[in-house]
N, C-alpha and C positions, 0 to 999 in steps of 0.2 A: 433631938429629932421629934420628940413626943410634942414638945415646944410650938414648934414651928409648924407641924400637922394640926394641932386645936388652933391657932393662927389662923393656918389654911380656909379651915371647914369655919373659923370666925367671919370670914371676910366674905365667903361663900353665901352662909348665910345671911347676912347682911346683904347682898346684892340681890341674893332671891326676895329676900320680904322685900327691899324698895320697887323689886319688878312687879310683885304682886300688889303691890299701894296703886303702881301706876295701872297696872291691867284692870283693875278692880274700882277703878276709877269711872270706865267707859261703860260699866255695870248700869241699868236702872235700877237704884233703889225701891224707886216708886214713883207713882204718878200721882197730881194732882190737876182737877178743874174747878171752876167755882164761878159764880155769876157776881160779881161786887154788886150793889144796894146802891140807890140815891141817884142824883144826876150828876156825871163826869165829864167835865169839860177838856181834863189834861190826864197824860199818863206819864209817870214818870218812872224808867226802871235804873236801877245803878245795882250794876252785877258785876264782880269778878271774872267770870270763866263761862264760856254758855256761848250757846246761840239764841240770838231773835228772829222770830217771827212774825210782820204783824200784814194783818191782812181787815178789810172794810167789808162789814156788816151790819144787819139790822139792831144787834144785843152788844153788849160790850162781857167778852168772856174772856177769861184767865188759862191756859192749859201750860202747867208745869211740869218739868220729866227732873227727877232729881237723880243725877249721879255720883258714887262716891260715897264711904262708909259712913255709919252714923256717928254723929257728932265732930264731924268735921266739915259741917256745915250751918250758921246764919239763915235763917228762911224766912222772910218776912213778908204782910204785905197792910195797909192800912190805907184809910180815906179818912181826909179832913176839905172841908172847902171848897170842894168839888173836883179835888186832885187824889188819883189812885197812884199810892210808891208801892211801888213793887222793888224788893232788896234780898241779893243771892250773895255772900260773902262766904270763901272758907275761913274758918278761924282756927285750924291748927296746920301744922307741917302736909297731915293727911290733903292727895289730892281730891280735890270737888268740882261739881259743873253741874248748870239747871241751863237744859234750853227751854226759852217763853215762847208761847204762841201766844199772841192776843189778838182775839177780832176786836176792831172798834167802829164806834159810830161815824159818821164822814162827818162833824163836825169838831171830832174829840183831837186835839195835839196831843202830840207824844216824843217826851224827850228821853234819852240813851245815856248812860253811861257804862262804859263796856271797858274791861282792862284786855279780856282776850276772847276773839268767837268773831263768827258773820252776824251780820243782821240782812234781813230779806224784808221788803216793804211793798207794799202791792196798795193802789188807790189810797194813800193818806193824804189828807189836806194839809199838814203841817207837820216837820221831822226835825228836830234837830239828834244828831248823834256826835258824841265825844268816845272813837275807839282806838287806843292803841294798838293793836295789832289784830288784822282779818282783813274780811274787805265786802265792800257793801252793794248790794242791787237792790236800787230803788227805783218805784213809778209814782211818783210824788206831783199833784195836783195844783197843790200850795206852795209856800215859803219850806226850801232844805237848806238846812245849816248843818256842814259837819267839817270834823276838826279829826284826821283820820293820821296817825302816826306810820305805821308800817301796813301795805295793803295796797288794793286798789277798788273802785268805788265805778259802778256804772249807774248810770243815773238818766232815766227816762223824764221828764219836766213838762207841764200843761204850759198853756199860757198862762200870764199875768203871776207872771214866779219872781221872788228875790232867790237865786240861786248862791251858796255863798260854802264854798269847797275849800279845804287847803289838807293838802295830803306830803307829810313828811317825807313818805321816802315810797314809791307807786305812780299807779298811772290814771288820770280821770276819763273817762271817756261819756261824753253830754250828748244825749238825744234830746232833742227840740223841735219845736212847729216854728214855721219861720214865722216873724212879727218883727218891730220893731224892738231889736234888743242890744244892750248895753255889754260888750264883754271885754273886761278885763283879763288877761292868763297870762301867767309867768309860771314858765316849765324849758326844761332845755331843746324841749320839741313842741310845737303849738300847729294845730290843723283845727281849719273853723270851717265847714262847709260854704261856699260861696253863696248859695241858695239862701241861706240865712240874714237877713235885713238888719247887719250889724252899723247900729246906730248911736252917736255921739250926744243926740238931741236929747231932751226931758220934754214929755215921760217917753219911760223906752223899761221893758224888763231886763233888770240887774242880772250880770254873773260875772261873779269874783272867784276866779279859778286860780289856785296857788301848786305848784308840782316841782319843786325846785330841780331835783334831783329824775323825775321820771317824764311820763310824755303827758300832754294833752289833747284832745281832742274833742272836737262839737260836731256831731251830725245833724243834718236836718230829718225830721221824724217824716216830714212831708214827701219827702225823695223817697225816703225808705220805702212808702206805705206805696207810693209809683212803680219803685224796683220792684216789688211783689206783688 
């Protein structure tokens, strides 16, 4: 009996500390910001766990929230060549997460690597993202490339866009200004707003819409800005 009761109160305990890793998780540790040095033409962040934020401004700023005990966490961040990495990895069992906010300049790219989080994007000229699992709202000016596994992905587009989507298992939904544009989509469901001048000629702006498994859809930004 005595056996089976230290068992009990083993298995017990054991479930409380994994609860408490997990709760203790969504904790901030702490915060960091910082101004990077030199002229930055590209951003690069390749993070585990976390959300992003990037938003267009005058300075190019870093603001990190680090969650998750100490030392179970990778923090990095460096410049070479006019490229800022920025790198959030946990390295033990314990769980971690850093959401990024970066303002960047309108002429600075910025590429993603994300295993799990949202990313939120507001006026960039140029994005590519690579996420496995969340899902993504952008208003991208420029060329968007993403490659998005589990999620969905709304995506507001300027003119003169290579727009280039493939979402594993979700739904895309594309606002646009009508123009001459080139659209490709394969999804089990496809709605492309009529109002939009989808065209076969060259030059015409690219979108390569891939959703095997979820729905697609294109609205025109110009109807919309009418409806309201």
């Amino acid at each position: 009996m005595c056996l089976y009761r230290a068992l009990a109160w083993g298995v017990i305990m054991i479930w409380l500390t994994g609860l408490m890793l997990i709760v203790g998780c969504n904790k901030v540790r702490y915060n960091e910001a910082f101004y990077p040095e030199g002229t930055i033409h590209s951003v690069v962040v390749d993070m585990d766990v976390g959300n992003v934020e990037l938003v267009q401004g005058d300075k190019l700023r870093v603001e990190r929230i680090i969650r998750g005990p100490e030392g179970s966490l990778d923090l990095s961040h460096s410049t070479s060549d006019g490229v800022l990495s920025l790198n959030a990895h946990c390295v033990s069992f314990l769980p971690c997460a850093v959401d990024t906010q970066i303002t960047v300049l309108q002429d600075v790219s910025v590429s993603i690597s994300l295993n799990k989080g949202d990313v939120w994007a507001t006026g960039i000229n140029d994005l590519a993202v690579e996420l496995a699992t969340g899902d993504i709202d952008a208003q991208i000016d420029g060329p968007l490339r993403v490659q998005l596994g589990r999620g969905d992905i709304q995506a507001h587009v300027g003119h003169s866009n290579s727009v280039s989507i493939a979402v594993g298992k979700g739904d895309i939904d594309v606002v646009a200004p009508e123009g001459a544009w080139k659209i490709d989509a394969t999804a089990s469901s496809v709605r492309v707003d009529d109002s939009l001048n989808v065209s076969s000629a060259s030059p015409a702006n690219l979108m390569d819409l891939m959703a095997p498994s979820g729905s697609i859809q294109v609205r025109s930004s110009d109807e919309m800005a009418v409806a309201w």
